[in-house]
C-alpha positions in Angstrom: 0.0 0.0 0.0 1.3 3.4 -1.1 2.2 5.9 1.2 -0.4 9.0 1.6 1.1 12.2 -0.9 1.5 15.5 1.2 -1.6 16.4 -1.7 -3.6 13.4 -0.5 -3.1 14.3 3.7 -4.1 17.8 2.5 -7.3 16.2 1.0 -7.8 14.0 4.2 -7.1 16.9 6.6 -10.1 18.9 4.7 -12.6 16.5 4.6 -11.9 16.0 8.5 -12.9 19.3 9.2 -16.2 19.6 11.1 -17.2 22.5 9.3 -17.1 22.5 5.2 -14.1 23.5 3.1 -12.9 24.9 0.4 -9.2 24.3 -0.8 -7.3 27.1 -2.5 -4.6 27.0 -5.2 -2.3 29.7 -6.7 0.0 28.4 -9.3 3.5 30.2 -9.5 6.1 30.1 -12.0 9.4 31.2 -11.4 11.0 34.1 -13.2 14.9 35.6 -13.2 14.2 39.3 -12.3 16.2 41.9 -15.0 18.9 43.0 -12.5 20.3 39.2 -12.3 24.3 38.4 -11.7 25.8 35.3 -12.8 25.8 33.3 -10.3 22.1 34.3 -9.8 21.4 33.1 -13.4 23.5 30.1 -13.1 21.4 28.9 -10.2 18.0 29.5 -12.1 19.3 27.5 -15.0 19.8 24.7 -12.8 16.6 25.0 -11.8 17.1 26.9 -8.2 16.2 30.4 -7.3 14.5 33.2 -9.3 11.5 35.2 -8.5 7.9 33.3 -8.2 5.3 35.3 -9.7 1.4 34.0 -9.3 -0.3 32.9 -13.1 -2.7 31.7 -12.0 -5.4 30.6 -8.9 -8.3 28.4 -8.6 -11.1 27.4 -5.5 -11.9 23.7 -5.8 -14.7 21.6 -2.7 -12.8 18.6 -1.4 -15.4 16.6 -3.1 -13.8 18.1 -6.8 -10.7 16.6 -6.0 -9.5 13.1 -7.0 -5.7 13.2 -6.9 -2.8 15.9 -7.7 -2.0 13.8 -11.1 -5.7 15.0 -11.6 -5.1 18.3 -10.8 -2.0 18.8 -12.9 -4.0 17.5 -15.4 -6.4 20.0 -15.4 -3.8 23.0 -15.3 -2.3 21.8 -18.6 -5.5 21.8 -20.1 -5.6 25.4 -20.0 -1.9 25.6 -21.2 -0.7 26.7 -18.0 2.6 26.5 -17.0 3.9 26.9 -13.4 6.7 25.4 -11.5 5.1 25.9 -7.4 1.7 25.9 -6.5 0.8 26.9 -3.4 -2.4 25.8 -1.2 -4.7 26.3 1.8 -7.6 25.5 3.1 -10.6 27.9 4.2 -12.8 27.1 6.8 -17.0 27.4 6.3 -19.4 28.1 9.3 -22.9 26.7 11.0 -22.4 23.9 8.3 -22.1 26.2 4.9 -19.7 26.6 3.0 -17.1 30.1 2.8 -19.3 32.7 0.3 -18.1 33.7 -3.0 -16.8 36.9 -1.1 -15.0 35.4 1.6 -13.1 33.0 -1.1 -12.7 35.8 -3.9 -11.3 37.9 -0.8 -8.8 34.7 0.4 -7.5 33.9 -2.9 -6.5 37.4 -3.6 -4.7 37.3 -0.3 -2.9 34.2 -1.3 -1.7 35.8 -4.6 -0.6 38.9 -3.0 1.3 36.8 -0.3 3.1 34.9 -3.0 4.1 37.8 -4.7 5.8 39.4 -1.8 6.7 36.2 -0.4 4.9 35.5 2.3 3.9 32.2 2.0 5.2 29.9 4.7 1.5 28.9 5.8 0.9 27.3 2.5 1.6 23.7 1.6 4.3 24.8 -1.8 4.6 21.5 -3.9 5.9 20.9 -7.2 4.2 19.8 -10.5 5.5 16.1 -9.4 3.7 16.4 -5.7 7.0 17.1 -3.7 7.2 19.6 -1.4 9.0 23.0 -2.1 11.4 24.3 0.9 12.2 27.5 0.5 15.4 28.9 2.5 
């Protein structure tokens, strides 16, 4: 038996909430900024480094989810190409879900944290599953 992904214990962790969820996803790709030295554009060659900018972000139920092959999936469907997406969960209350407002109002949050580079409450994984550490 396979292991649980840190995607699927994300899945497990919402639906175990007594109250419903919705899970939120920006999608980042990474980007050398203008003023780059060498050794800042040798690291982002080899795949390290570089500034994440947000492309794209998406509100999914628990219940829309399968698996993160399935949610890849669905990003390249729309052509999209990021290298780190970034997720979290937001709560409901009395039993209903957030509102369209309160998710509209989390998501742009989200993307405004990723740009500055606040995101160390967010799961960050890569487009195979892994986790991204960022130090």
């Amino acid at each position: 038996m396979a292991l649980p992904t840190y995607f699927d214990q994300l899945l497990q962790a919402a639906a175990a909430q007594p109250e419903p969820q919705r899970l939120l996803f920006v999608f980042a790709e990474a980007e050398l900024p203008g003023d780059a030295d060498a050794a800042q554009r040798a690291r982002f060659e080899a795949g390290q480094g570089g500034a994440l900018t947000p492309v794209a972000c998406v509100e999914k139920g628990v219940a829309e989810l399968t698996s993160f092959a399935a949610l890849v999936a669905e990003s390249r469907r729309t052509s999209l190409s990021w290298r780190v997406m970034f997720a979290a969960g937001l709560s409901g209350a009395n039993g209903q879900p957030p509102s369209p407002q309160r998710i509209d109002s989390a998501l742009q949050a989200m993307v405004e944290n990723v740009r500055s580079g606040a995101f160390g409450d967010y799961l960050a994984l890569d487009t195979k599953g892994r986790p991204v550490l960022f130090g």
